[in-house]
C-alpha positions in Angstrom: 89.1 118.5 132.1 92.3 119.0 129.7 91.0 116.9 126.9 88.0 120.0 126.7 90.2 122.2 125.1 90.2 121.7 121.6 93.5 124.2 120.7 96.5 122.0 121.0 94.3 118.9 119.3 93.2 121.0 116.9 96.7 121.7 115.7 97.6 118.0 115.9 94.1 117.0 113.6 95.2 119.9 110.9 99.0 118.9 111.1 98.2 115.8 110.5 95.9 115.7 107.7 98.4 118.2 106.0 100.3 115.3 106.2 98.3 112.7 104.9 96.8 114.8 102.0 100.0 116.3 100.4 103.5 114.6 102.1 102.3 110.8 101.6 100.7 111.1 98.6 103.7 113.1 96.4 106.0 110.0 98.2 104.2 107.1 97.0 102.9 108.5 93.3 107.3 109.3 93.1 107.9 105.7 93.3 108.5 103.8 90.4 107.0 100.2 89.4 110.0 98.0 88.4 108.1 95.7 86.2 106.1 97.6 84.2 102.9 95.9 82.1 104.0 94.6 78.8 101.3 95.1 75.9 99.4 92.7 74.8 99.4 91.1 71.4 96.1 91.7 69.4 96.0 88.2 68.0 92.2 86.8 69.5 93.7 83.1 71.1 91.6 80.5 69.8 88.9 79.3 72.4 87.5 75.6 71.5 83.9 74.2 73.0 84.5 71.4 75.9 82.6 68.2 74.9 81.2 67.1 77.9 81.2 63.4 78.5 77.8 62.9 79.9 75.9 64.9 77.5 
């Protein structure tokens, strides 16, 4: 049975997790956000209580 011999799907399985490991990675961390997060102010906002009605 051909799918017994493991040295052409060996080569395939290592190819491809070269692949996944160092090619897609170094792609997507090159990409660039083009909205990056503004900071924040440091103000606290004011919270106020919420007077129930029934209570």
């Amino acid at each position: 049975m051909p799918q017994l011999n493991p040295a052409p799907w060996f080569a395939i399985l290592v190819f491809s997790w070269l692949v996944f490991l160092i090619i897609i990675p170094a792609k997507v961390m090159s990409h660039i956000s083009p909205n990056e997060p503004a900071t924040m102010d440091s103000k606290k906002h004011k919270t106020e209580s919420w007077d129930w009605p029934w209570q």
